[in-house]
N, C-alpha and C positions, 0 to 999 in steps of 0.2 A: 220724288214721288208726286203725284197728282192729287193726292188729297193730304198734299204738305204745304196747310194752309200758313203755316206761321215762314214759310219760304227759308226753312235752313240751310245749310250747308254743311260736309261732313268732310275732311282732309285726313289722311294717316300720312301724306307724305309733303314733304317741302324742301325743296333742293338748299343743302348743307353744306358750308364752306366751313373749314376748322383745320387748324394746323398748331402745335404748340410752339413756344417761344419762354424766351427767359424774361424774370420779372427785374424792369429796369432798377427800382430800390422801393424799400418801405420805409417809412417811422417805426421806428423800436420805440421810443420816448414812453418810460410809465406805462408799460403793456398790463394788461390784468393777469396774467401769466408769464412770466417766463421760463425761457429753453435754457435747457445743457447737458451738453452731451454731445457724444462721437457717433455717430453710423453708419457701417459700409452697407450701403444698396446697390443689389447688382443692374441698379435700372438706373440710378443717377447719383453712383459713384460714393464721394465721401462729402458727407457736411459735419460742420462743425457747428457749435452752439456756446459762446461765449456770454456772460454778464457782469457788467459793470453796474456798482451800485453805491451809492451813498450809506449811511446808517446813524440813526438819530441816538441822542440820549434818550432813557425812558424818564427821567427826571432831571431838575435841574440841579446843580451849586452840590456833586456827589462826593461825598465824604467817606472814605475807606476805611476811617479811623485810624489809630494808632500801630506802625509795625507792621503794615497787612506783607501778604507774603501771596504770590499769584500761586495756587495751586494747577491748574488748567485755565482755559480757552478753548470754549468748542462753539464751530459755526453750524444753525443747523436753519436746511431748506424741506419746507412743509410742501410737501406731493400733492400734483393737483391733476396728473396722470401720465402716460411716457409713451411711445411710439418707440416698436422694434424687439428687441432680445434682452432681458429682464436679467438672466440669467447671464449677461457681458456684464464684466466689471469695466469699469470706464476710469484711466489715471486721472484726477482731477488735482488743479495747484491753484492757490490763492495768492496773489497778489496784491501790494498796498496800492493803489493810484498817490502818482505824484503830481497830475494834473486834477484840478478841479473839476468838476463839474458844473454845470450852469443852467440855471430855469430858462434865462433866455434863447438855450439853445434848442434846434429839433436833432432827434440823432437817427441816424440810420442804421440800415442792417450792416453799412458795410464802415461804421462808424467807430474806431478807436480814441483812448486816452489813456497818455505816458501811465507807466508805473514803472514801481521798482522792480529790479530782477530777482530780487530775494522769496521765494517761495515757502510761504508761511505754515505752510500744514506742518507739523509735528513728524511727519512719516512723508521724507519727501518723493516715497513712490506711492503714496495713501491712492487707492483704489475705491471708486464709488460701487456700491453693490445696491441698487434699484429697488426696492422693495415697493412698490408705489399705493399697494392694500392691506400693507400689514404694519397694523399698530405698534408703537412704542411703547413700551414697560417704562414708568419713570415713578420716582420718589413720589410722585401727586397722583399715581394712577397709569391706566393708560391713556394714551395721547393717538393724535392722529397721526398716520404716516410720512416718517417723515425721514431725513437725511443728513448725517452727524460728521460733522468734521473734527475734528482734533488739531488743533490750530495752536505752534508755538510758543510757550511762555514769553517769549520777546515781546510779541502782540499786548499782552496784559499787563507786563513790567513799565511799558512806555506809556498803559492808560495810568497803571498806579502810580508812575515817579514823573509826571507830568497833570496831577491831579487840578491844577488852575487853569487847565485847559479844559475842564469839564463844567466848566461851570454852565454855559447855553449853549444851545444847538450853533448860533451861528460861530461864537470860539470855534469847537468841538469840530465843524465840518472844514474850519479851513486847516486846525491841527491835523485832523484825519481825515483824508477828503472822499474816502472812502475804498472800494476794492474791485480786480477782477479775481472771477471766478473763470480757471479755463480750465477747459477739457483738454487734454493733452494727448491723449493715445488711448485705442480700444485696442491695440494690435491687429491680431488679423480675424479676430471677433467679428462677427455680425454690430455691437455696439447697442447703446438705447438713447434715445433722448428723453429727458425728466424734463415735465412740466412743473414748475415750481410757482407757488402762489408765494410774493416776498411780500405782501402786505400782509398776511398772516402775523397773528403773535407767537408763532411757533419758528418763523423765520428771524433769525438775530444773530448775532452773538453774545456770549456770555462768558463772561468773566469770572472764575469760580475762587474764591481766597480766604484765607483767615488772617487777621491780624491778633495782638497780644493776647487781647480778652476774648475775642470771639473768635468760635470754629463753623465751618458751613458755611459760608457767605457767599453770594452773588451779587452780580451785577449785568446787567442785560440792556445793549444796545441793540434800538427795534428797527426794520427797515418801514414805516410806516407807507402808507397812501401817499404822503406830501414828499418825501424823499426821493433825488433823483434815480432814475435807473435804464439800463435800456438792454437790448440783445447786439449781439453781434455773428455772423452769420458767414461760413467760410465754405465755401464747395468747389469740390475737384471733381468735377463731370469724366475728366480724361479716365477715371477708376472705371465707367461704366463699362458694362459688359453687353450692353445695347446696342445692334448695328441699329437698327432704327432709330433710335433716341439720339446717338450721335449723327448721325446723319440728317434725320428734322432739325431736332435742335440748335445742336450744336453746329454744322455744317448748312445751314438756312434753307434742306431741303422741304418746303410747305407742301409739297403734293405728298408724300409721306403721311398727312393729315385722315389720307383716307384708310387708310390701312391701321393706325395706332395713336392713338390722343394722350398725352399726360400732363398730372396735376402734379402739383410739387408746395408743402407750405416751407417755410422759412426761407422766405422770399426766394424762391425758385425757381420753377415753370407754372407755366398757365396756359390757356389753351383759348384761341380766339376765335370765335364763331361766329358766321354772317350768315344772313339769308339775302342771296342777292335776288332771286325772284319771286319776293315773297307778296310784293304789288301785282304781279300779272295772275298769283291765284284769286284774285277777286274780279280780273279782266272781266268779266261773261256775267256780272253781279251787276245790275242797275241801280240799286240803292245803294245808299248807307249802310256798311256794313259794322256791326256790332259782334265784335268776338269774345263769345262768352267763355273760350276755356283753352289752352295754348298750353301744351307742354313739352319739354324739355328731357326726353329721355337717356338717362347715361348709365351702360352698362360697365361693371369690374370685371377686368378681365385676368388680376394677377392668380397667381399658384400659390401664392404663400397668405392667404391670410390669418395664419396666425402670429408670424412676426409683422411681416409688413400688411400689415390687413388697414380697410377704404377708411378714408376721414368720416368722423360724426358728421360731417355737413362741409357745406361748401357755397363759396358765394358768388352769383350773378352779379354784371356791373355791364353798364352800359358806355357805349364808345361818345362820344361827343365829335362835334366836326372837327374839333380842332386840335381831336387827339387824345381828349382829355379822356379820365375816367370817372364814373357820376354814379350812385345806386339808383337804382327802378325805384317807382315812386314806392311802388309796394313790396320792395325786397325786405322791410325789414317783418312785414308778415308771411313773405311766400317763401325764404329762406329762412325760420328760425325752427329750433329743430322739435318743435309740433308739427311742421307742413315737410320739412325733408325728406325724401322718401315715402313719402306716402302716394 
């Protein structure tokens, strides 16, 4: 316009280059959440959601007293939300690790450590059933939502008849160097994945016993903040029911990109996006150009959102020459979920 003194410029379009691809790995290491769970998606097939975790004493030099007797052993992971079908029970089994775990290490999604083959749950077909909003009834009240295992007297026999092994954490982690939790089977379920917060004090296990004199006892190992832990992450894309999905993807057709984009979390798919001419829109511009506002528009396009319904958020990163991946200087304000969607 001619009496557009401050010399703006206006764009609604910018030639888009975007195609998805699979995420090479992540760090699992001491996530603030972790996954578990089965889910069949008819867009990218079956994943799995596996964790390996340490677990600390809540106190040191623990004395059972006299005579104790393990009544139970229940493992329980406190809900911090799930993605998928609520109403799928998921076979879940517990295992002891017979490999250590190590600070020094990083671990990844596609990341294992030896265990035994012995499946410790009490009910060795024990089915997970998701409740991820509805509170717990317990002796103290109710509690937050949360998820109960029932975990074999062996478990609690080998803390009581082995009690000089409790005396500090560091005994205590190489006696017991801690567990996986797998997912084993939704059948032919839709499935769910539980986000599980293990730094929680709701996340443990606990030890429940009497000995000669006293009735009611517990004892409660906590998976704290400092404790090691990580995910581990298994997908069978061949399940999909996706000719596009399989053919981008998985088949490395990129020009597909224009037709269909997908996100995927638990280190899955991702979607890459270029503006190759995004220097020749300023071509006909004489100055300096200062761009006051640039956005990124991304429409959902599935049919199901109320099992598989879009992520709360999602995150931008930038390419480096050399490959690498780096956040925007301001991703941690234009990505946090005050500005998402908006």
């Amino acid at each position: 316009l001619q009496d557009n003194i401050l010399g703006t410029h206006f764009s609604d379009t910018s030639t888009l280059k975007a195609y998805s691809l699979f995420v090479d790995s992540i760090n699992t290491t001491n996530l603030s959440n972790n996954v578990l769970g089965i889910i069949n998606d008819p867009v990218f097939g079956q994943t799995e959601a596996h964790i390996y975790s340490q677990f600390f004493l809540s106190g040191s030099s623990v004395d059972f007293g006299i005579g104790p007797v393990v009544d139970s052993v229940v493992m329980t992971l406190q809900c911090a939300g799930y993605f998928g079908d609520t109403l799928s029970p998921i076979r879940i089994s517990v295992y002891e690790l017979s490999e250590a775990l190590s600070s020094s290490t990083q671990y990844y999604n596609q990341s294992t450590s030896a265990h035994y083959n012995v499946n410790l749950t009490e009910n060795p077909n024990y089915q997970m059933n998701v409740r991820p909003k509805t509170p717990v009834l317990m002796d103290t009240g109710k509690v937050d939502a949360h998820v109960r295992i029932r975990l074999d007297k062996s478990l609690g026999e080998k803390f009581i008849n082995n009690s000089n092994m409790l005396q500090n954490n560091a005994i205590f982690i190489n006696f017991f160097k801690g567990v996986l939790i797998k997912a084993e089977s939704a059948g032919n379920r839709t499935g769910c994945l539980l986000y599980t917060n293990l730094g929680s004090s709701l996340s443990s296990i606990t030890l429940y016993y009497h000995n000669t004199y006293v009735q009611n006892l517990k004892y409660t190992f906590l998976c704290k903040s400092s404790t090691i832990r990580y995910n581990s992450f298994v997908h069978n894309y061949q399940k999909s029911t996706d000719d596009i999905f399989k053919r981008q993807v998985i088949n490395g057709d990129s020009s597909l990109g224009k037709q269909t984009l997908y996100i995927q979390p638990t280190c899955g798919v991702r979607t890459k996006i270029s503006f190759p001419n995004i220097a020749k829109s300023f071509k006909d511009i004489d100055n300096k150009v200062v761009i006051n506002k640039a956005e990124l528009v991304i429409s959902n396009i599935s049919s199901d959102d109320a099992t598989f319904f879009p992520p709360y958020s999602l995150a931008l990163q930038a390419i480096r020459e050399d490959g690498s991946l780096t956040y925007l200087p301001d991703d941690e304000i234009y990505t946090n979920s005050n500005y998402f969607g908006q």
